[in-house]
VEXNU-413850 format. One line per 2 residues: number of its first residue (from 1); their letters; for each residue x, y, z of C-alpha. Coordinates in steps of 0.1 Angstrom, whole numbers. Layout:
N
NUM = a = X Y Z ~ ...
! end
This chain:
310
1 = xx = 1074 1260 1055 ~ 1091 1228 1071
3 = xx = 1082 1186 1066 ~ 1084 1168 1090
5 = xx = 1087 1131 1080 ~ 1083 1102 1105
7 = xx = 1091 1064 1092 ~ 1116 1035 1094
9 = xx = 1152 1046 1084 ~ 1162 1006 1078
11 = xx = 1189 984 1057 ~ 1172 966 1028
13 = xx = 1184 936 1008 ~ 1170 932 974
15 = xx = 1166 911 952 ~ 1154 917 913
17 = xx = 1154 903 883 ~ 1180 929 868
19 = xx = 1207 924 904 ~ 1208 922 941
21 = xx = 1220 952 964 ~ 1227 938 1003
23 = xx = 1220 963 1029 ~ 1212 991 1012
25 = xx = 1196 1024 1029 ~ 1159 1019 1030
27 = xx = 1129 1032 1048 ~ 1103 1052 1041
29 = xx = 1115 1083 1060 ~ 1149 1078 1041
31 = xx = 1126 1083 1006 ~ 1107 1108 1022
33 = xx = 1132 1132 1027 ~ 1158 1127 1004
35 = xx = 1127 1136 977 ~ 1109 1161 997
37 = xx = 1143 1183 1001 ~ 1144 1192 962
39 = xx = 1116 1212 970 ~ 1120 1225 1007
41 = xx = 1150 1232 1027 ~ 1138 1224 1062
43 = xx = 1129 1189 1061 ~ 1129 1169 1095
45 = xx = 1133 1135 1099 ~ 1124 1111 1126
47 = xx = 1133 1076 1126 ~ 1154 1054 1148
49 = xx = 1185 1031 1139 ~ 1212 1007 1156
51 = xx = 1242 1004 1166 ~ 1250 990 1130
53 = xx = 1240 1017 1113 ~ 1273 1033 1092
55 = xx = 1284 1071 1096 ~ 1285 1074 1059
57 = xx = 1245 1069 1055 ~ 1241 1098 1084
59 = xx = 1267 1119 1063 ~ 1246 1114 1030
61 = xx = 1216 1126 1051 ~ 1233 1156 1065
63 = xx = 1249 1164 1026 ~ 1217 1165 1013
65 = xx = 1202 1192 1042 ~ 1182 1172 1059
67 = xx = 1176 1184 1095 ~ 1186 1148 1118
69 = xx = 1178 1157 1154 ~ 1150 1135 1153
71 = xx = 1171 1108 1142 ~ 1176 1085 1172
73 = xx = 1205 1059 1176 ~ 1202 1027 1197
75 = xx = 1229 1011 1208 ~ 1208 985 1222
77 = xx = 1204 968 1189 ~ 1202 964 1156
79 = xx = 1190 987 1124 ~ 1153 974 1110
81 = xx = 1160 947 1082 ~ 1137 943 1052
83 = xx = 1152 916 1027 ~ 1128 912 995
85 = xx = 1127 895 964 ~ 1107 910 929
87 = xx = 1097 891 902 ~ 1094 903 863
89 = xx = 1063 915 873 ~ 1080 944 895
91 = xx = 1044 953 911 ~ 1047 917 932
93 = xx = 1076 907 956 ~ 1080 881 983
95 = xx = 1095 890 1016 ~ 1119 870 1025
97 = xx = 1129 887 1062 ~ 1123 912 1084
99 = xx = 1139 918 1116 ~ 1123 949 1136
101 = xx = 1154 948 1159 ~ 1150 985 1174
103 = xx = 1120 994 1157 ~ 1100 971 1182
105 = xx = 1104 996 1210 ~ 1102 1033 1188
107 = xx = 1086 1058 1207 ~ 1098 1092 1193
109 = xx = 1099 1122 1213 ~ 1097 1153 1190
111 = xx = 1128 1180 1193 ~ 1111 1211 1210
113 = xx = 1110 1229 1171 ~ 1100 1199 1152
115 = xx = 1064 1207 1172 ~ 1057 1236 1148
117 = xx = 1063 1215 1114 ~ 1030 1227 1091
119 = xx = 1039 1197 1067 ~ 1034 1164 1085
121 = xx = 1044 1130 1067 ~ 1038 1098 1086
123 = xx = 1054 1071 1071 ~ 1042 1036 1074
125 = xx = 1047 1029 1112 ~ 1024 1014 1138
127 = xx = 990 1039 1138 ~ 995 1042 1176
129 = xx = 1029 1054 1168 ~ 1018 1079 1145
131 = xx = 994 1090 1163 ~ 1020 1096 1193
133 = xx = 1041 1117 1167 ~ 1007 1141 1159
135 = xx = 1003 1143 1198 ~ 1033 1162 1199
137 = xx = 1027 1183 1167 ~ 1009 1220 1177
139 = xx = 988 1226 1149 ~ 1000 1210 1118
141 = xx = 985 1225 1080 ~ 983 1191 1065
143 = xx = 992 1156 1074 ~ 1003 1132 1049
145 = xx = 994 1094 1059 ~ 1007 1064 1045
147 = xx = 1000 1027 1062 ~ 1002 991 1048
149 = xx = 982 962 1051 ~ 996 947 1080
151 = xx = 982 974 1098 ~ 949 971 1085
153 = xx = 948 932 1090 ~ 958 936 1129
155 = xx = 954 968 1138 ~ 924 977 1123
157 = xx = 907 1000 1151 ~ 939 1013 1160
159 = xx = 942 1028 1125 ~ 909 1045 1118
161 = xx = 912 1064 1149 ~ 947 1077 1129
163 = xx = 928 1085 1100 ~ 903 1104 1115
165 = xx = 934 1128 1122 ~ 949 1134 1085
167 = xx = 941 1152 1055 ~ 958 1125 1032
169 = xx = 961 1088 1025 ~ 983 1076 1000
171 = xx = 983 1041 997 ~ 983 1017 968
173 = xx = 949 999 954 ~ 956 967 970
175 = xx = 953 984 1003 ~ 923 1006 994
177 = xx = 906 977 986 ~ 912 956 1015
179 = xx = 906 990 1039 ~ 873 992 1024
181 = xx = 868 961 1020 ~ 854 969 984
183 = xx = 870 962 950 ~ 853 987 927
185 = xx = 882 1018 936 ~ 856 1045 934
187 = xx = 833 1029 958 ~ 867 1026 978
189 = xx = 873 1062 976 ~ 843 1073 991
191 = xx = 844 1046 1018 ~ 880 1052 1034
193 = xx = 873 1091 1032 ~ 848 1084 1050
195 = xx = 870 1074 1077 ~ 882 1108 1077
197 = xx = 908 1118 1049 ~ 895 1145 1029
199 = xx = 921 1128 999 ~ 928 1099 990
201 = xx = 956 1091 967 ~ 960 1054 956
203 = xx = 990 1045 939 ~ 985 1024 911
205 = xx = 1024 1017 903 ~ 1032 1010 864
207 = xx = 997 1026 861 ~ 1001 1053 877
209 = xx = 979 1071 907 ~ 944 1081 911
211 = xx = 935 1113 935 ~ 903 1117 951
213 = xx = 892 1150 961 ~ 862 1169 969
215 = xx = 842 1163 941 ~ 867 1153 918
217 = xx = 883 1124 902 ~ 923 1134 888
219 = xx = 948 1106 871 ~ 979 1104 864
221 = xx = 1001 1087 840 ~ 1032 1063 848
223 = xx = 1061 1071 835 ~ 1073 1046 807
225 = xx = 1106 1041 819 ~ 1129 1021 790
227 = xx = 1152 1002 824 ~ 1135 996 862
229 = xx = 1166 983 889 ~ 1142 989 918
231 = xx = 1107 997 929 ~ 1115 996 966
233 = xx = 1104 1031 980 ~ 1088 1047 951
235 = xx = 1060 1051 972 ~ 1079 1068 998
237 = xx = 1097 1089 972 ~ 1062 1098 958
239 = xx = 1053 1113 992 ~ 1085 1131 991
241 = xx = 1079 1145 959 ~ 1040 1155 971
243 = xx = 1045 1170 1003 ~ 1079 1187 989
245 = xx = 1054 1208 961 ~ 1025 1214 988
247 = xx = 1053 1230 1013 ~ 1069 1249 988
249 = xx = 1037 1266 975 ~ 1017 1268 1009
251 = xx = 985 1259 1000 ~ 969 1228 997
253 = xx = 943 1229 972 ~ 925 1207 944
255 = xx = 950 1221 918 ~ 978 1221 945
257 = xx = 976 1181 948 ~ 974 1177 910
259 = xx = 1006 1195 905 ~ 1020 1177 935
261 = xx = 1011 1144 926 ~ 1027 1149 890
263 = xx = 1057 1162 909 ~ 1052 1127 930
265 = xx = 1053 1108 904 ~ 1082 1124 886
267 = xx = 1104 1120 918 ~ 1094 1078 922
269 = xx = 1104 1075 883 ~ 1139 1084 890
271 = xx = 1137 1064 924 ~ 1132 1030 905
273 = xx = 1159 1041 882 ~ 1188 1024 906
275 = xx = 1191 1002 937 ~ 1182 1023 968
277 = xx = 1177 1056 973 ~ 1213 1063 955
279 = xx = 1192 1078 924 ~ 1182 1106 947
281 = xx = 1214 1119 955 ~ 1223 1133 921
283 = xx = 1193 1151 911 ~ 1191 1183 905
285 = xx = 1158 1213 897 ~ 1161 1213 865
287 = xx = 1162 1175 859 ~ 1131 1174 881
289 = xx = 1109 1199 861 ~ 1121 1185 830
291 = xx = 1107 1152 840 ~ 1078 1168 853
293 = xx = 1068 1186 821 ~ 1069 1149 805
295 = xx = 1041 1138 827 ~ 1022 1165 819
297 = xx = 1022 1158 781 ~ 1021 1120 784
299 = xx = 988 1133 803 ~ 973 1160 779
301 = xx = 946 1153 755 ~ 944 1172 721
303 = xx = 913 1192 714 ~ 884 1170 704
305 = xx = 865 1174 670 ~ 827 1176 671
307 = xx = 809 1143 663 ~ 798 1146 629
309 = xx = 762 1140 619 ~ 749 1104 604
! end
C-alpha cells in the first residue's frame, strides 16, 4: 500500500525550558513521513519550501525513502517559519512568529501516480487546500485528517465540507471541544462525527489519546517518559505512526486503529525525545515494537476478583 502525506514542510525555532534549537526541520508532512516510513516503504510527500531550504534536509528525506516528487521548491520565497516558546507545562506554548512566506500561495498538483495513494494523510493546511489534494486522489481507502483551531475559528464552513470527505480526525481535546462547541469529550465525539468522520481520535498529550469508533470508546496511555526536549510534532508523528500500521496491514478496522493508535503513540514518544524530528532518524523495528509492547502493558488490567459478599 502507499501514504500519501500532504502538510507544511517548514523551519521551526523553539524554545523550551530544557534548550532552544533555531531553524530546525518542522512540519507536519516532515513528522508524517519520517514516522509513517518505519512501517511502509512508499510514502509520498507533498509540501512546498523556499529558496532557503538546505540540500541536506532534502537528502535526510531521500535517506530515509521517502518518495519527494511532490515536494515543490519556490524560488520565489521563503520556507514557512514557526518560532514557538513552551513552558514547564509542555502541553502550553506561545507563538512567537509565523511567517507563511510560500505557503500563502500552495496549490499542489498531485504527480500522475501519487493519484492512486490508498492511504491519504492531510496534514494541517487550509480545508480548501486539502480538499484540492482529495480532488485529485481516485479513490482513496482511508483518509487521515488533521486541522487546528485557526481553521475552525475562520474557516469554519470551509472545514466541514472537508470533513464530510474523511474517515479520520485526529486532533487534540482543545480543538474537539471548540469544533463542537461542547466541553463534555464524549458529547464532542458524537457531535464532530457527525460532521462526517466515522473516527475520531483526540489527542490528549501527557494523557494520552481517546478513539471513538462505531460503538466504542478505546484509551490509550502516555508514555511516562523520565526527559521531554520537545513536543513540537508529536502529533504529526502520531499520524505517521497510525497511518504507517493501517497501510501496512490493509485493513482499517476497530482493532486495526487500536493497534495503530498504540503504534501512534509509541512513534510521538520518541519524537519528544529530542529537538526536531532528529529522533526519527535513528530508529529502527525493533526499537519500535519494543516500545510498543510497553504501551500495551502500561495499558493492561490484571484479572479482577469477584466482589465478595457483606
Amino acid at each position: 500500500m502507499s501514504i500519501l502525506a500532504v502538510g507544511t514542510v517548514a523551519f521551526d525555532s523553539i524554545e523550551t525550558p530544557f534548550g532552544t534549537a533555531p531553524r530546525v526541520l518542522g512540519g507536519s508532512a516532515s513528522y508524517l513521513t519520517l514516522a509513517a516510513r518505519y512501517f511502509c516503504p512508499d510514502v509520498r510527500l507533498v509540501g512546498v519550501v523556499g529558496r532557503d531550504f538546505p540540500d541536506d534536509y532534502v537528502q535526510r528525506f531521500r535517506d530515509s525513502g521517502i518518495d519527494l516528487r511532490g515536494l515543490e521548491v519556490d524560488e520565489s520565497g521563503d520556507t514557512f517559519h514557526w518560532k514557538g516558546r513552551y513552558h514547564y507545562d509542555l502541553n502550553e506554548r506561545d507563538t512567537l512568529d509565523t511567517q507563511l512566506n510560500v505557503l500563502v500561495d500552495f496549490e499542489p498538483t498531485l504527480p500522475k501516480d501519487y493519484r492512486s495513494s490508498q492511504i491519504v494523510c492531510l496534514g494541517n493546511l487550509d480545508p480548501a487546500v486539502q480538499r484540492h489534494v482529495l480532488d485529485q486522489i481516485d479513490d482513496p481507502g482511508y483518509v487521515l485528517c488533521d486541522t487546528m483551531n485557526y481553521w475552525i475559528q475562520h474557516t469554519p464552513d470551509s472545514l466541514r465540507e472537508t470533513l464530510q470527505r474523511v474517515d479520520c480526525l485526529v486532533i487534540n481535546d482543545s480543538e474537539a471541544r471548540e469544533l463542537a462547541d461542547e466541553p463534555n469529550l464524549v458529547k464532542t465525539a458524537d457531535i464532530i462525527r457527525d460532521m462526517g468522520p466515522e473516527t475520531l481520535i483526540i489527542k490528549k498529550g501527557e494523557h494520552g489519546a481517546l478513539l471513538f469508533n462505531g460503538d466504542t470508546v478505546f484509551s490509550a496511555p502516555a508514555y511516562p517518559l523520565e526527559a521531554i526536549e520537545d513536543p513540537t510534532g508529536a502529533g504529526d508523528t502520531f499520524a505517521g505512526g497510525l497511518a504507517g500500521h493501517l497501510a501496512q496491514v490493509g485493513s482499517y478496522g476497530a482493532d486495526d486503529l487500536r493497534r495503530g493508535i498504540i503504534y501512534g503513540s509509541a512513534m510521538a514518544s520518541f519524537a519528544v525525545e529530542r529537538f526536531g524530528p532528529e529522533r526519527l532518524y535513528h530508529l529502527n523495528q525493533d526499537l519500535i515494537v519494543e516500545r510498543a509492547r510497553a504501551f500495551r502493558e502500561l495499558a493492561a488490567i490484571p484479572k479482577l476478583a469477584p466482589l465478595q459478599a457483606a
